[in-house]
Backbone as numpy.savetxt, mean C-alpha at the origin, in Angstrom:
# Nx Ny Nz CAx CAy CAz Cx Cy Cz
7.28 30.19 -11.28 8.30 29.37 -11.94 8.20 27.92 -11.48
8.46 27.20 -12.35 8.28 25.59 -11.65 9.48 25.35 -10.99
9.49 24.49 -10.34 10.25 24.02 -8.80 11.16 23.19 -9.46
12.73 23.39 -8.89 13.43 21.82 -8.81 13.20 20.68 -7.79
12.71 19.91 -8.07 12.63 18.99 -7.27 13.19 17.63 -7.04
13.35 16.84 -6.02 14.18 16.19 -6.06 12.56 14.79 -5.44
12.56 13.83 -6.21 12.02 12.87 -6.11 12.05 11.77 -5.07
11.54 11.26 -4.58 11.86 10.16 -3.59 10.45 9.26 -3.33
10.77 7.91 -3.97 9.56 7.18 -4.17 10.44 5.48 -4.80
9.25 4.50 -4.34 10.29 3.54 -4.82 9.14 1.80 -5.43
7.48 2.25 -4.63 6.66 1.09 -5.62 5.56 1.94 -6.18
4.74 0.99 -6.97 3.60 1.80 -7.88 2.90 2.91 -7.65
2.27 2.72 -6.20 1.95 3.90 -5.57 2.64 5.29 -6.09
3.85 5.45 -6.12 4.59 6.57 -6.04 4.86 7.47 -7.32
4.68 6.29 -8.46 4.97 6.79 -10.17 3.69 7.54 -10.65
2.33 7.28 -10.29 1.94 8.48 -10.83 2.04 10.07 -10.36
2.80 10.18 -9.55 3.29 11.84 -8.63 4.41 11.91 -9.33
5.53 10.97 -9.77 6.18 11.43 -10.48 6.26 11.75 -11.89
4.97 11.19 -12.24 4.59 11.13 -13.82 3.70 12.93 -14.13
3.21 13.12 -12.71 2.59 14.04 -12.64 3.56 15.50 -12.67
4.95 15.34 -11.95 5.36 16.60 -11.52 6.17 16.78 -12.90
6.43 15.43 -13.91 7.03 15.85 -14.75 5.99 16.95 -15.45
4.93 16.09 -15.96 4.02 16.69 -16.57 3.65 18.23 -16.53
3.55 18.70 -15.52 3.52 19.99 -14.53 4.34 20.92 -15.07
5.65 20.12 -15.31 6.53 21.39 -15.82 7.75 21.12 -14.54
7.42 20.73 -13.53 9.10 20.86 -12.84 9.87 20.55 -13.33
10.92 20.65 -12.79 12.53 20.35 -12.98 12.87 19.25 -11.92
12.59 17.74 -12.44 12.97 16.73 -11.28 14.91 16.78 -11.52
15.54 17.32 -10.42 16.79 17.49 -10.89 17.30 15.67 -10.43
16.86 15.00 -9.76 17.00 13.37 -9.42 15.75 13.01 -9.05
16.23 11.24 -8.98 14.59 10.32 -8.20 15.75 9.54 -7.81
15.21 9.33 -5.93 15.96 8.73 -5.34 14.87 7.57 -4.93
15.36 6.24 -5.41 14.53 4.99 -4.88 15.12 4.02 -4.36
14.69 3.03 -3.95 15.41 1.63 -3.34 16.30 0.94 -4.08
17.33 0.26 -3.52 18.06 -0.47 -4.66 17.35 -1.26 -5.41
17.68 -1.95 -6.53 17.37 -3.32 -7.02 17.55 -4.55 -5.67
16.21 -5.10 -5.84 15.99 -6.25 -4.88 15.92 -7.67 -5.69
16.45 -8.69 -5.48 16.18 -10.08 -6.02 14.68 -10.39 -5.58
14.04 -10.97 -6.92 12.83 -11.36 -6.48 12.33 -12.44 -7.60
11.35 -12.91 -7.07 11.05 -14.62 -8.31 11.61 -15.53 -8.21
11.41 -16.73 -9.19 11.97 -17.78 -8.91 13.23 -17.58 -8.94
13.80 -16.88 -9.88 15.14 -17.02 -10.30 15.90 -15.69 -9.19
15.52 -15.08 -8.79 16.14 -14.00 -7.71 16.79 -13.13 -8.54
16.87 -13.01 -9.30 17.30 -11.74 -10.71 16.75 -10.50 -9.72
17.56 -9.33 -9.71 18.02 -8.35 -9.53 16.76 -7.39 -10.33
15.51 -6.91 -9.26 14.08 -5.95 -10.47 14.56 -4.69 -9.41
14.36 -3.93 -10.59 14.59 -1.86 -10.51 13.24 -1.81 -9.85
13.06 -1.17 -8.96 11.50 -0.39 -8.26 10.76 -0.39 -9.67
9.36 0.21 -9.22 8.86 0.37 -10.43 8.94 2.03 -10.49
9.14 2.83 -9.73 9.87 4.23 -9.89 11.34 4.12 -10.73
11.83 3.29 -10.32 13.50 2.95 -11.20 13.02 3.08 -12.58
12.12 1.86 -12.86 12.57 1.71 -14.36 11.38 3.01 -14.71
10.58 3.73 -13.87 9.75 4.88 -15.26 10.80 5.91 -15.01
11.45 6.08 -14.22 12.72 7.26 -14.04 13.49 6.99 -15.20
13.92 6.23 -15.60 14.61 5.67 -16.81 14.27 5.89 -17.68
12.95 5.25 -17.75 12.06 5.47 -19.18 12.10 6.85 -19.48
11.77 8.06 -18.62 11.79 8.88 -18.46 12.83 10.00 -18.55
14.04 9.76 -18.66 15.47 10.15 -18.81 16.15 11.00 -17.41
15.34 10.53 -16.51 15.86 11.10 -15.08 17.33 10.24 -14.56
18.03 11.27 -13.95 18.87 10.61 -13.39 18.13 9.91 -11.22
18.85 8.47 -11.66 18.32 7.97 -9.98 19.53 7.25 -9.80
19.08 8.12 -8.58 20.14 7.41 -7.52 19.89 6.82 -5.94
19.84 5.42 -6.05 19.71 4.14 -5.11 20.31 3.47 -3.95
20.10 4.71 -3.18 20.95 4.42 -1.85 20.55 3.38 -0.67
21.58 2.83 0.12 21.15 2.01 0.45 20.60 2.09 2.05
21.12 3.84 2.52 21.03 4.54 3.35 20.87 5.84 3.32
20.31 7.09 3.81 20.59 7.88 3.59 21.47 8.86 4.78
21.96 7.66 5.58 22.90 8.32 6.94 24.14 8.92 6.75
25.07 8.53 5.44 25.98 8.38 4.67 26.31 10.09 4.55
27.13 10.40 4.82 27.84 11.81 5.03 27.98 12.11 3.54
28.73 11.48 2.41 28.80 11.47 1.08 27.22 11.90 0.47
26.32 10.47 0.79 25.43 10.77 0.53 24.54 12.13 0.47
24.80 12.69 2.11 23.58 13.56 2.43 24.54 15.07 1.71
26.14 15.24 1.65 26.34 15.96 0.76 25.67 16.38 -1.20
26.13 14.97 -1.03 25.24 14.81 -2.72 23.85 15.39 -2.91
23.53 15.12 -2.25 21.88 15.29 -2.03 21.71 16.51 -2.08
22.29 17.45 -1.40 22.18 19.00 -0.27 23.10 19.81 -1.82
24.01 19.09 -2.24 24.39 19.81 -3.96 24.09 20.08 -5.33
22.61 19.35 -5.05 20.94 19.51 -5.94 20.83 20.70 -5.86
20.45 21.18 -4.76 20.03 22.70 -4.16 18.62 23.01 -4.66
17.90 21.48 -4.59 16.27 21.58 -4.38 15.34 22.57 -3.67
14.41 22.90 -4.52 13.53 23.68 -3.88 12.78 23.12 -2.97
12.46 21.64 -3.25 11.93 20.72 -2.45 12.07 19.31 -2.84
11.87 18.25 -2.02 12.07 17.41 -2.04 10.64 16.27 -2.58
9.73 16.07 -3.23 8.71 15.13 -3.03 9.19 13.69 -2.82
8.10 13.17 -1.55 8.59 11.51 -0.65 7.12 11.16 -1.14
6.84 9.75 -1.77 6.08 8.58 -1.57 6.20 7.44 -1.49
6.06 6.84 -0.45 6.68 5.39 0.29 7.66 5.21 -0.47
8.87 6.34 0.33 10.43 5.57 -0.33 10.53 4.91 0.12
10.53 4.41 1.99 10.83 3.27 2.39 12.34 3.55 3.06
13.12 4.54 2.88 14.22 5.00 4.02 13.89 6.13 4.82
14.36 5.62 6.17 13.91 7.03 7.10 14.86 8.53 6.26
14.21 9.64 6.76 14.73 10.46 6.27 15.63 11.50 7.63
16.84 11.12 7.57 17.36 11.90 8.60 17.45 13.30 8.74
18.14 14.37 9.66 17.39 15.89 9.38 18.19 16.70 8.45
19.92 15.69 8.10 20.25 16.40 7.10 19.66 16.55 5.62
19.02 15.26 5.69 18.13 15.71 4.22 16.94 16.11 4.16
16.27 16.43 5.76 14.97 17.08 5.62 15.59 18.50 5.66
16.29 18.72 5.64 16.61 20.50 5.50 17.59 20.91 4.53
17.60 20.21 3.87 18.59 20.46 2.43 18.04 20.90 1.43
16.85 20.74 1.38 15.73 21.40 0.12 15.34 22.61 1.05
15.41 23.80 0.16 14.91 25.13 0.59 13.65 25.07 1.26
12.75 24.49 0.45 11.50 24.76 1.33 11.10 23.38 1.76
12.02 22.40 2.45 12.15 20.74 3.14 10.91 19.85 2.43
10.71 18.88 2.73 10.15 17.79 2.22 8.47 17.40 2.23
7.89 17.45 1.52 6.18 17.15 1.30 6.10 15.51 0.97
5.47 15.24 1.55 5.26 13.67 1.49 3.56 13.47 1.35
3.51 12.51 1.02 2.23 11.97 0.21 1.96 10.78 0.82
0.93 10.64 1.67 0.38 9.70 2.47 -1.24 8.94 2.19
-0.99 7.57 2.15 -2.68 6.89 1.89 -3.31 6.76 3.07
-3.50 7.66 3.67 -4.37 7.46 4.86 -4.61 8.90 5.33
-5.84 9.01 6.44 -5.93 10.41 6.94 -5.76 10.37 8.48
-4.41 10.98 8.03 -3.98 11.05 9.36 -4.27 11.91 10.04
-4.26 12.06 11.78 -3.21 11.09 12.16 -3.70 9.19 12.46
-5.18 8.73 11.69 -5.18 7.80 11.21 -4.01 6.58 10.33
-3.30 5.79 10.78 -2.59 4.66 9.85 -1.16 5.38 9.52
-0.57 6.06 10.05 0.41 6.11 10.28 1.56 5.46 10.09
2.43 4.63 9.19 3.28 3.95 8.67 3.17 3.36 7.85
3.87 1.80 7.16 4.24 1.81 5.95 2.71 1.04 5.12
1.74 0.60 5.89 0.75 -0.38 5.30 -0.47 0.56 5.61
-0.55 1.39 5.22 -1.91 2.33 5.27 -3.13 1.86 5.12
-2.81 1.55 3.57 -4.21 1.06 2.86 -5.06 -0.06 2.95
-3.76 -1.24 3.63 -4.11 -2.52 3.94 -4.53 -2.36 5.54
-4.37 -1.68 6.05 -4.69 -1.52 7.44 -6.25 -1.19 7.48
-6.24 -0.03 6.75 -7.25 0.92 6.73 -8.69 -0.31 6.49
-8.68 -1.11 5.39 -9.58 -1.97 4.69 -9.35 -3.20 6.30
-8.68 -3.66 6.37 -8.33 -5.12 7.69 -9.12 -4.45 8.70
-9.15 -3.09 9.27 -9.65 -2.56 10.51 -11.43 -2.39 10.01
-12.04 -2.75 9.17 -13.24 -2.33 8.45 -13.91 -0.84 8.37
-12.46 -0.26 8.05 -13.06 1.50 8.00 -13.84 1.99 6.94
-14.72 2.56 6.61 -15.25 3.17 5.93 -14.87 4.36 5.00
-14.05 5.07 5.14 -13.39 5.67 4.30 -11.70 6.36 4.67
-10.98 6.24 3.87 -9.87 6.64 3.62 -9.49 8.13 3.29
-8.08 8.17 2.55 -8.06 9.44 2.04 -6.68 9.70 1.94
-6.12 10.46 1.13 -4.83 10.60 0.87 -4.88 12.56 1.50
-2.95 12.33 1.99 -2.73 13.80 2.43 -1.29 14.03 1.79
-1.30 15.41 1.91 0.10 15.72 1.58 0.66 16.80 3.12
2.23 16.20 3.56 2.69 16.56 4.86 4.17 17.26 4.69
4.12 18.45 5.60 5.78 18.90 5.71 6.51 17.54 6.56
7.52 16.96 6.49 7.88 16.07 6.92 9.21 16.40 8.16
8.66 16.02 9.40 9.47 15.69 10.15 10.63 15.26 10.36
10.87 14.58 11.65 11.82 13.30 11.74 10.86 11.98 12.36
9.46 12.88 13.16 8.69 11.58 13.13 8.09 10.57 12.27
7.18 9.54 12.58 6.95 8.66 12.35 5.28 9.22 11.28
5.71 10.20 10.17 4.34 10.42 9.64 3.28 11.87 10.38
4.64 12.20 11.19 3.73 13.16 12.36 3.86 14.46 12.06
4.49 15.13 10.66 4.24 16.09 10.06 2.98 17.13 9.97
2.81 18.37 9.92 2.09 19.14 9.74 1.46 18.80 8.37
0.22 18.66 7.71 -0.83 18.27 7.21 -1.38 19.57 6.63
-0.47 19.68 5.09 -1.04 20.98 4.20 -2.51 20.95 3.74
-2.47 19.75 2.58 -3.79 18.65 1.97 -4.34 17.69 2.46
-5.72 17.87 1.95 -6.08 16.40 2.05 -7.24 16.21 1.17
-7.45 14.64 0.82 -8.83 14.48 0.06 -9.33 13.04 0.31
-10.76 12.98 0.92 -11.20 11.79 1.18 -11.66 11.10 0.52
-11.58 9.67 0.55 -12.10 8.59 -0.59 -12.75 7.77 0.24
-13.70 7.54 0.22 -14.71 6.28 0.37 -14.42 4.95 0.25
-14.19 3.91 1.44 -13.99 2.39 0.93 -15.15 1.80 0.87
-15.73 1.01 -0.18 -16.78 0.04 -0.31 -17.21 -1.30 0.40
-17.97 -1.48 0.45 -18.19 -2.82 1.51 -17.06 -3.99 1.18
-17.11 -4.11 -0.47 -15.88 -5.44 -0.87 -15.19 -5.13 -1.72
-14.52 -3.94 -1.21 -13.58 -3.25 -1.94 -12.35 -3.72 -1.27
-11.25 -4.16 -2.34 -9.97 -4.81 -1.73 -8.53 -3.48 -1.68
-7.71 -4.26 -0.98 -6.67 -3.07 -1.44 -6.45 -3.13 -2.19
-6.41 -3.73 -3.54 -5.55 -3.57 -4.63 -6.56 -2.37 -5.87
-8.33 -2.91 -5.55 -9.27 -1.85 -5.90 -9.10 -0.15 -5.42
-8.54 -0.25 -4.32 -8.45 1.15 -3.33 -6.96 1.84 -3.53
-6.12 0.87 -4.38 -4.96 1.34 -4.09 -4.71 2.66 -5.77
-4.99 2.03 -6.40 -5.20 2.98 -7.83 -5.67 4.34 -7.32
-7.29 4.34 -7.03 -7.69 5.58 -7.32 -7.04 6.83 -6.08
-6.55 6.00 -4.99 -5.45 6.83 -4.09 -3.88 7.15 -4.64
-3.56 6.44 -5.21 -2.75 6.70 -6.34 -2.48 8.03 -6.89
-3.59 7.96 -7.91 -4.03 9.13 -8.96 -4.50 10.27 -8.01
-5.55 10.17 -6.78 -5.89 11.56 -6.32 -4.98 11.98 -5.67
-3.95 10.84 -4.71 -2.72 11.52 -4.16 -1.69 12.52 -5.35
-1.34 12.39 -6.21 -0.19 12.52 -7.64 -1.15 13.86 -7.45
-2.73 14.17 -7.50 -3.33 15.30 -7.93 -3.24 16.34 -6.85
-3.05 15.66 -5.48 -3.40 16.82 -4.50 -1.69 17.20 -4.32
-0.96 16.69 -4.29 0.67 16.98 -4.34 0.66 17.85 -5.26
0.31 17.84 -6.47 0.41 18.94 -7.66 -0.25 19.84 -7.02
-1.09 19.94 -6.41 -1.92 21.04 -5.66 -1.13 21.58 -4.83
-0.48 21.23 -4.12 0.46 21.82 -2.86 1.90 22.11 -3.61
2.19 21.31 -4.36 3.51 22.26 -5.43 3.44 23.61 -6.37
1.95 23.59 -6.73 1.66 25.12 -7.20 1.45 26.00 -6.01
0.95 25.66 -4.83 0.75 26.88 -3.83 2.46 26.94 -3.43
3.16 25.72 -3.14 4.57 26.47 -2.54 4.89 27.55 -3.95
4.61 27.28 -4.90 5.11 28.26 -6.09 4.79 29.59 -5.43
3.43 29.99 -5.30 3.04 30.62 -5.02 2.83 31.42 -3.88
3.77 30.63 -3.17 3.69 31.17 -1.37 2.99 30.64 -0.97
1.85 30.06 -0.48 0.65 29.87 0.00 0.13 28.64 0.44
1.11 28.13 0.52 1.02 26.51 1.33 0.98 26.65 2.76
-0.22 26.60 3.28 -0.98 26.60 4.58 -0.48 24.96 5.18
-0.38 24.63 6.66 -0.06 23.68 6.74 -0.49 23.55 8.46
-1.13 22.53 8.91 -1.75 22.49 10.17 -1.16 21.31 11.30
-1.07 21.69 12.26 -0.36 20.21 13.11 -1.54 19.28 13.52
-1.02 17.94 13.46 -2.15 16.81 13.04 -2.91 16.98 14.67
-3.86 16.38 14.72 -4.47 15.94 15.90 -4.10 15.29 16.67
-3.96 15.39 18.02 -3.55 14.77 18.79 -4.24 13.26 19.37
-5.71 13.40 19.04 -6.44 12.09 19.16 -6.31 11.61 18.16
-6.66 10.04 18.26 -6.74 9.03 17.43 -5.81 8.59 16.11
-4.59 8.44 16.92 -3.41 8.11 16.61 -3.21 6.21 15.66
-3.05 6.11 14.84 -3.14 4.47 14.76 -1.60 4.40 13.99
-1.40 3.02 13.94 -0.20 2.68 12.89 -0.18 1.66 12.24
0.14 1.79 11.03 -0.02 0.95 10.05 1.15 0.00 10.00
1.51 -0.85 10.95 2.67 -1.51 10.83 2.71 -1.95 9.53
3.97 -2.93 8.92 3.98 -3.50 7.83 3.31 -5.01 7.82
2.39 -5.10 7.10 2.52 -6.41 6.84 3.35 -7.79 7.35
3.18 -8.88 8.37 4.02 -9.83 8.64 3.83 -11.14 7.69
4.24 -11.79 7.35 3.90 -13.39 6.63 2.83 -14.24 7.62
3.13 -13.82 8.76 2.59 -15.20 10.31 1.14 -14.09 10.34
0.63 -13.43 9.72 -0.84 -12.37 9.71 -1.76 -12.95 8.62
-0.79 -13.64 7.88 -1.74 -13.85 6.45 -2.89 -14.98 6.72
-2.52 -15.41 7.23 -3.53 -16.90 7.32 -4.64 -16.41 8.07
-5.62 -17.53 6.98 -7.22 -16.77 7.46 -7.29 -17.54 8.70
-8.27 -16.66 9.89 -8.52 -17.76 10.95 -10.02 -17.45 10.83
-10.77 -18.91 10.90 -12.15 -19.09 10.48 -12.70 -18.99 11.67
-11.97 -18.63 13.12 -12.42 -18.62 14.76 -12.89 -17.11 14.91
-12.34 -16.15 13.77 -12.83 -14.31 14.34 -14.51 -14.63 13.47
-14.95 -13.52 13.82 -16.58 -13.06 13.13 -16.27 -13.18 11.49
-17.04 -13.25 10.98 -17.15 -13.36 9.28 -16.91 -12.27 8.91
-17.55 -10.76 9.69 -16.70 -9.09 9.38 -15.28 -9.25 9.26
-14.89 -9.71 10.06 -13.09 -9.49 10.56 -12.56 -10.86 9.42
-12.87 -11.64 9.16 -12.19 -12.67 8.19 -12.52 -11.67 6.88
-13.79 -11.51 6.35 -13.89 -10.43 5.38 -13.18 -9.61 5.20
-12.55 -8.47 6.03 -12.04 -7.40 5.79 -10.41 -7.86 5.93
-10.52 -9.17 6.45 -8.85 -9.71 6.37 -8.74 -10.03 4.48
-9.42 -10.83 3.94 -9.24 -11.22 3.06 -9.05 -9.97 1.80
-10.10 -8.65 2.12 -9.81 -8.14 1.32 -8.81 -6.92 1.39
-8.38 -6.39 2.60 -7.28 -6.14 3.15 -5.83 -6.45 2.44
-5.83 -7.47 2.36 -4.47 -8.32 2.06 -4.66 -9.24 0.48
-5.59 -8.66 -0.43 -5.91 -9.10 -1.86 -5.21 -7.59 -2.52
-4.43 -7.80 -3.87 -4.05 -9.12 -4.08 -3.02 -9.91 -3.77
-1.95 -8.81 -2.36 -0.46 -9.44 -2.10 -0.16 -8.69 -1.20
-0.21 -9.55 -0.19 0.26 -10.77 -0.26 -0.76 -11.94 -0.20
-1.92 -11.67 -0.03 -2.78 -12.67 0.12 -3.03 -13.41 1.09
-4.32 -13.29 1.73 -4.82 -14.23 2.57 -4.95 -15.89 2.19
-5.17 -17.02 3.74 -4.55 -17.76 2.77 -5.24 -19.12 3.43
-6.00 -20.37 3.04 -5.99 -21.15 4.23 -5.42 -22.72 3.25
-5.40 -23.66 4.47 -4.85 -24.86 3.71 -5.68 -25.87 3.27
-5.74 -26.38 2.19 -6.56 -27.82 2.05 -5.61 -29.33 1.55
-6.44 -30.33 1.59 -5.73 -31.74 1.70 -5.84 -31.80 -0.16
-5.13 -32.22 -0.79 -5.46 -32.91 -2.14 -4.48 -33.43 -2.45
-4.64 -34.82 -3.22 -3.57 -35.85 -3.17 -2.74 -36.29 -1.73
-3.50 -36.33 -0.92 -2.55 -36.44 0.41 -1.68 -35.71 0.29
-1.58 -34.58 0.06 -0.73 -33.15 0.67 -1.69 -32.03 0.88
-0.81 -31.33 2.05 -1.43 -30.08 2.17 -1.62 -29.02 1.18
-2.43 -28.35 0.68 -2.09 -27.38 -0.19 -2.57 -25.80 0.15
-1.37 -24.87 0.02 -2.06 -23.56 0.36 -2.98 -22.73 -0.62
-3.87 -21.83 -0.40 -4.96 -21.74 -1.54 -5.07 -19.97 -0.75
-4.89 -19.09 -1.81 -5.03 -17.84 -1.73 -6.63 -17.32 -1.65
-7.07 -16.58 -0.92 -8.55 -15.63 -1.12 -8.03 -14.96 -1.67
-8.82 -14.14 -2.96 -8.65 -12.92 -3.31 -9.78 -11.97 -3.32
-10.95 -12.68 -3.27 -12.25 -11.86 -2.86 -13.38 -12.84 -2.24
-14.11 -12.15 -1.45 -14.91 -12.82 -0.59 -16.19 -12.10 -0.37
-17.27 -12.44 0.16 -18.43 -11.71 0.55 -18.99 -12.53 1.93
-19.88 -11.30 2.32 -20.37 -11.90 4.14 -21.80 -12.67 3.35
-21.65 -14.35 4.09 -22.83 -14.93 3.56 -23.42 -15.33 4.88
-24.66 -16.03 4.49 -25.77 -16.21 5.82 -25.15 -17.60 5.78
-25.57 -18.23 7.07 -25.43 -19.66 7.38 -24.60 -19.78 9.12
-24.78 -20.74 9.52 -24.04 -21.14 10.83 -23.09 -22.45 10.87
-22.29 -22.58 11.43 -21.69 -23.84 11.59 -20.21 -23.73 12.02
-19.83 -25.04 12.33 -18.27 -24.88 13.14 -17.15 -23.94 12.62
-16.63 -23.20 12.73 -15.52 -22.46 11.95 -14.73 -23.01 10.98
-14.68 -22.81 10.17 -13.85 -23.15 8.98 -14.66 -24.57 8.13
-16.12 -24.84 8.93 -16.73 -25.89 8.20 -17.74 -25.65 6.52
-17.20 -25.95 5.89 -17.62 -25.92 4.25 -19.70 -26.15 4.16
-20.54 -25.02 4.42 -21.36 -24.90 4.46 -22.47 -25.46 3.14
-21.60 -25.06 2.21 -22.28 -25.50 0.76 -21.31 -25.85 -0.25
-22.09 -25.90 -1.39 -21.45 -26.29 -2.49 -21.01 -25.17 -3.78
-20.92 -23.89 -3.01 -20.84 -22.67 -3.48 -19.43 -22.08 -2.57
-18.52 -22.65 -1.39 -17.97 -22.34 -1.07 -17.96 -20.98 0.17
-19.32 -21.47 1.14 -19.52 -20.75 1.84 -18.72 -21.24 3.42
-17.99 -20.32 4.13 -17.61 -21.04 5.30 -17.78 -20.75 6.57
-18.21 -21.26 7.41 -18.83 -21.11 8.55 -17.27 -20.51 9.47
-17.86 -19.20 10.32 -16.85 -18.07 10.94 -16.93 -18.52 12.37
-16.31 -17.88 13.68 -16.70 -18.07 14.39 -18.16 -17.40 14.37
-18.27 -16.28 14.34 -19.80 -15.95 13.85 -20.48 -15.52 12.55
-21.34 -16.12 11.74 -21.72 -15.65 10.57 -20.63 -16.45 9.30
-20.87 -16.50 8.37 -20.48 -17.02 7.23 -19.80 -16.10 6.11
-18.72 -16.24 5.46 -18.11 -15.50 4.47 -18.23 -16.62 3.27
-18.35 -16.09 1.81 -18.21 -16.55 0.62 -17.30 -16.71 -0.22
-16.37 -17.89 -0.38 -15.40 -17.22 -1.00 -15.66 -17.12 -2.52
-15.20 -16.03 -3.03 -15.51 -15.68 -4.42 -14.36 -16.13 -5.56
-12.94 -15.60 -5.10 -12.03 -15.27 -6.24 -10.68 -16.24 -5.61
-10.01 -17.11 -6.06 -9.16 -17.91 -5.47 -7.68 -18.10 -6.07
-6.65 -18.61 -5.76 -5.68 -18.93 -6.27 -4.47 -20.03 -5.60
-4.69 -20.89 -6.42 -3.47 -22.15 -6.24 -1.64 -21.63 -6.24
-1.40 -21.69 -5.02 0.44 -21.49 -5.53 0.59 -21.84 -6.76
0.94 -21.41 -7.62 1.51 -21.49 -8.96 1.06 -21.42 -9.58
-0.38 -20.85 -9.63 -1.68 -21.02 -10.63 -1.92 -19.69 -10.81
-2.93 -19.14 -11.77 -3.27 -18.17 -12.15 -5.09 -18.00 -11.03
-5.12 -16.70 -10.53 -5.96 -16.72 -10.22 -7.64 -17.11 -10.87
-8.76 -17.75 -10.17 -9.88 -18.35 -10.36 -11.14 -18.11 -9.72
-12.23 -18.29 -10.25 -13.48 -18.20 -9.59 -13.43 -19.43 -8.95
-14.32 -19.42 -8.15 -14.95 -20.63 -7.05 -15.08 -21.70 -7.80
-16.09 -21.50 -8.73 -16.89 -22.41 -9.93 -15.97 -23.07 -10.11
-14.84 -22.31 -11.11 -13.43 -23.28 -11.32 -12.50 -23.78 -10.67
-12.70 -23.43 -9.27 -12.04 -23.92 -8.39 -12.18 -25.32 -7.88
-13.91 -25.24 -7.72 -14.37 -26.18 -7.58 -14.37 -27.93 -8.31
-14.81 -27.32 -9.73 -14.64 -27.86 -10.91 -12.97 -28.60 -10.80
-11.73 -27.85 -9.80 -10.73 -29.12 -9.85 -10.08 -29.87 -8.61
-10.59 -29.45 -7.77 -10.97 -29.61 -6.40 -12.39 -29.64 -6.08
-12.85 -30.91 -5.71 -14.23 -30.80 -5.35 -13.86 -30.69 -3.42
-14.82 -30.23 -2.70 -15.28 -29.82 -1.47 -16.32 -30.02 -0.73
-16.74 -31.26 -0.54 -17.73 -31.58 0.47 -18.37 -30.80 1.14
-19.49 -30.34 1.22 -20.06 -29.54 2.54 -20.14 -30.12 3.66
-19.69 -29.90 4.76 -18.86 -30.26 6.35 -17.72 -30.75 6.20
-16.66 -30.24 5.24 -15.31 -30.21 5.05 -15.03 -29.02 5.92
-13.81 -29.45 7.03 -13.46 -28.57 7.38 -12.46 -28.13 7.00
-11.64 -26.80 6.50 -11.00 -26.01 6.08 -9.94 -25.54 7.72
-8.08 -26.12 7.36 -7.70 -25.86 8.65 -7.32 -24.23 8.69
């Protein structure tokens, strides 16, 4: 019989698992996501992007702003879920609502843990220059991601593969291996293993004071910063035009040959000297501008070679 389930998910990542369990045949009896946050110029009030396909979708959601809330964790526990599915909701889950669904909570993780461990998986995973990734599905705790580990399926990161390239197809295979572990609970048969005790990491979140490229690490480590953090929040360094500073986004880059002072403008192709080795920048963007190739970058900003870049 298909499952009632109770949803919990709140950015892109999370809508194709829920697009999936509809599909499937469950019974999503709610989708619980983040409130509406002000965002843009104008600070207007945007629904998750789980909000508005829950909508689209004719689900009822409900947008708490806690889930510590005694009201709340009643409401919740009067679903009388078979289970709960979590992808980066983004509220801790306290133990009254990990035990309110009959058979408690499966969560859907971009990383292979106990690898990356919290809320920036994917951007971690690519910044640290790992080689491959992988999405899991976990009985969920009260720890920090430290759940028993039903699924899993590994994905391969590419040499200049960014997060925003890596973040899709973890997406879609996560949404697939969750459907995998919702037909075995159907079925009884959801096997589930306690994570490893070595090689523990954490994926803190993202800070603003991280973004800025520093042209003093190796050309690996500026590389895997830039594509790490493409397309957002974006890596970032400053240049002079019109006698102002201006900030200028990487969005893709490659490791190039050449030597010279850090952050010094090697060519006329936009190559920049690392503390060791040279990176290329490829793909760019002006605050307020639509992203650009080099070429055209160039073409409105010209760049001296032995310009240094602060």
């Amino acid at each position: 019989m298909p499952l009632r389930i109770i949803f919990m998910g709140t950015p892109d990542f999370a809508v194709p698992c829920l697009s999936e369990a509809i599909g499937a045949g469950h019974e999503v009896v709610s989708v619980y996501t983040q409130p509406p946050r002000a965002a843009g110029r104008g600070q207007k009030e945007r629904l998750s992007p789980v909000h508005v396909f829950a909508q689209d979708s004719g689900l009822p959601v409900v947008t708490p702003s806690s889930l510590k809330d005694a009201a709340v964790q009643r409401g919740f526990a009067a679903l009388e879920a078979d289970a709960a599915v979590v992808v980066a909701y983004g509220l801790i889950l306290p133990r009254a609502i990990l035990d309110a669904p009959e058979h408690g909570c499966l969560n859907l993780h971009g990383s292979l843990l106990p690898r990356w461990r919290g809320a920036a998986p994917i951007q971690r995973a690519i910044m640290a220059g790992d080689t491959q990734t992988g999405v899991m599905v976990m009985r969920m705790g009260e720890g920090l991601d430290t759940g028993p580990v039903c699924l899993a399926e590994r994905v391969a990161i590419g040499a200049n593969e960014t997060a925003g390239e890596l973040h899709d197809p973890l997406a879609r295979g996560g949404a697939g291996l969750m459907m995998r572990a919702l037909a075995a609970l159907e079925r009884g048969s959801l096997v589930c293993s306690e994570q490893a005790q070595e090689g523990v990491t954490y994926a803190f979140k993202i800070e603003k004071g991280e973004t800025r490229i520093c042209w003093d690490r190796p050309a690996a480590d500026v590389h895997n910063h830039i594509r790490g953090l493409s397309p957002f929040p974006g890596a970032w360094f400053e240049i002079e035009a019109n006698g102002r500073a201006g900030r200028v986004k990487v969005l893709r880059s490659s490791l190039a040959g050449g030597e010279g002072a850090p952050g010094e403008v090697l060519d006329d192709k936009l190559t920049i000297a690392c503390g060791e080795g040279a990176v290329r920048l490829i793909r760019l963007q002006r605050a307020g501008r639509k992203p650009m190739s080099a070429d055209e970058f160039l073409r409105g900003q010209a760049i001296a070679p032995g310009t240094h870049l602060s």
